[in-house]
N, C-alpha and C positions, 0 to 999 in steps of 0.2 A: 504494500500500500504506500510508504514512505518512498519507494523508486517512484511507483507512477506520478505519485506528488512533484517527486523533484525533477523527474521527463518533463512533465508537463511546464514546470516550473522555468525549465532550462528553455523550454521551446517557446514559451513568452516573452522571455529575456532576450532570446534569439532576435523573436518578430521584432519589440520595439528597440534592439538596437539598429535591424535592416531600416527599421524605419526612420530611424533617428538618420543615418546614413541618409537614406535618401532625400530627407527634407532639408538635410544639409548641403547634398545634391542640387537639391533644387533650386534654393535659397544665389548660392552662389551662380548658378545659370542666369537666374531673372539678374542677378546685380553686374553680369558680365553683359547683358543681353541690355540693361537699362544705360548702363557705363556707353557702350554703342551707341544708343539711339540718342544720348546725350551729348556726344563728339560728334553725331552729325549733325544735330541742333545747333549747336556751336560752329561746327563749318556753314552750313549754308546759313547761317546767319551773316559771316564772315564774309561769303560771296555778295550777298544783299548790300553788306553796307559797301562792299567792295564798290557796286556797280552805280551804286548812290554817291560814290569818290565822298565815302566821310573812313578816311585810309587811317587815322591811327582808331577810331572806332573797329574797323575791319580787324586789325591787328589785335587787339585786344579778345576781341569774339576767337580767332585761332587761336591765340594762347593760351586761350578757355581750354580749347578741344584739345590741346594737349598737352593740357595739364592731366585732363581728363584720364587720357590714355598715349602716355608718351613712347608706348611702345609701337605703335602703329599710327604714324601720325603722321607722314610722310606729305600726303596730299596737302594736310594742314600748315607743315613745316615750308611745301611750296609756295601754297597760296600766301603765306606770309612772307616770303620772297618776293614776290610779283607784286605784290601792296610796298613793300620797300621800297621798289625798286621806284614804283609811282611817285613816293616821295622822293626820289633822286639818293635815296640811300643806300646809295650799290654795295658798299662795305658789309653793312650790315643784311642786304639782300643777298649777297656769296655765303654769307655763313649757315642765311635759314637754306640756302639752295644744298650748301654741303652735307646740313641735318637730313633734310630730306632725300638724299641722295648717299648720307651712313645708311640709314634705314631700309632704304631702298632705292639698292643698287644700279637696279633694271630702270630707275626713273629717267628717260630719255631726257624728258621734257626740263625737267631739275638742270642736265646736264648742258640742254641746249641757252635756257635763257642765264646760265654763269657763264656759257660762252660769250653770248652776247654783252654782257656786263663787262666781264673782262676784255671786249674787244674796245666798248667805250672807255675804259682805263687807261689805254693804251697797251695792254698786257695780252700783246697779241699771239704770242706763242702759248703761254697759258690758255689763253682762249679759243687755237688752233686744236690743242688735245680737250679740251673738254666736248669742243664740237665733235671733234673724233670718235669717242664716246660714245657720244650721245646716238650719232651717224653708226655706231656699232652695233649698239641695241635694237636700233630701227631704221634700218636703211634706207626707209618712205620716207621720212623725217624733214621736207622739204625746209623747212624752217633750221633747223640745224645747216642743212646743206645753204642757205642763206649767210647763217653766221660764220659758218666756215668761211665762205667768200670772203664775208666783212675783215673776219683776220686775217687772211691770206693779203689783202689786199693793202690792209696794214704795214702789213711786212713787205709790202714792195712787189709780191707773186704774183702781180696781173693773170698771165697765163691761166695761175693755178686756181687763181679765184675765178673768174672768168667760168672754166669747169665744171666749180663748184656751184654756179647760179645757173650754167646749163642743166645739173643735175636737179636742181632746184625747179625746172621752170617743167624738167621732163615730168617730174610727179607731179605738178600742180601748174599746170600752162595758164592760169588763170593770175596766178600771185604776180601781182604788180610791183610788190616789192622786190621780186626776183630782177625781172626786168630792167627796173631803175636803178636799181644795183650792180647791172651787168652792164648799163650802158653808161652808168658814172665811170666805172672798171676800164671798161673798152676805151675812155676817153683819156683817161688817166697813163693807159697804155701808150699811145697814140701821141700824147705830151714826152711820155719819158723815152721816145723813138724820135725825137726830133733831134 
């Protein structure tokens, strides 16, 4: 009689630890799952004021999001980048571009507009390999193949820039940037052949 008591006894203890387990399961799902929909709240929020150009408001709203969750925050870490850069704060827009680009390596885009940044610096070689990069992850990447030009052309590489807005214009024949850029290039060439 004293065994089945204590079967019985063991197999209660059993249940409500499974179930302690699982509500503690659960508990942490909903606060990982709430954490998420929290950092996106906080990003597109960030995009709102973004496009509203109220840029250190924007910036504030990202560093919400990743606070929130700084281990997946890369998009956040961008778009604080690109609000930087609005304010002319390219220093401080390389470093959110390099966060977001620790994080997430694969980020082309990260990759491409610290090129860009860095080709406005004058740090054109720096800003040749990040285009590189970026051009490596995503070889469609027309906009990389733009910044590429821009620092090629910096550095004096007509030619090679030239190339690089051809390769630009063949993904996206529409990018006018491309164009303008190739025929700033083409003129620039044209000057240092006289």
């Amino acid at each position: 009689m004293k065994k089945a008591k204590c079967d019985k006894a063991s197999r209660k203890h059993t249940i409500i630890k499974v179930l302690g387990i699982t509500a503690l399961e659960l508990v942490m799902l909903v606060s990982i799952a709430g954490a998420a929909q929290s950092t996106n709240v906080w990003f597109h929020k960030g995009n709102e004021l973004m496009s509203s150009e109220k840029h250190n408001e924007a910036i504030k709203a990202y560093d919400k999001a990743i606070e929130i969750n700084p281990n997946n925050s890369s998009r956040d870490w961008y778009n604080k980048g690109n609000t930087l850069s609005s304010l002319g704060k390219s220093e401080e827009a390389i470093k959110a571009y390099d966060k977001a680009i620790e994080i997430d390596l694969q980020n082309s885009m990260g990759w491409t507009n610290k090129g860009l940044i860095l080709t406005f610096l004058g740090k054109y070689t720096e800003a040749r390999k990040a285009c590189d990069k970026a051009i490596e992850i995503n070889p469609q990447n027309s906009i990389a193949w733009i910044n590429k030009g821009l620092s090629l052309s910096g550095l004096g590489k007509y030619d090679e820039a030239i190339k690089a807005f051809d390769k630009a214009i063949e993904i996206n024949p529409q990018d006018s940037a491309a164009w303008y850029n190739k025929a700033v290039t083409l003129n620039r060439l044209n000057k240092s052949n006289l």
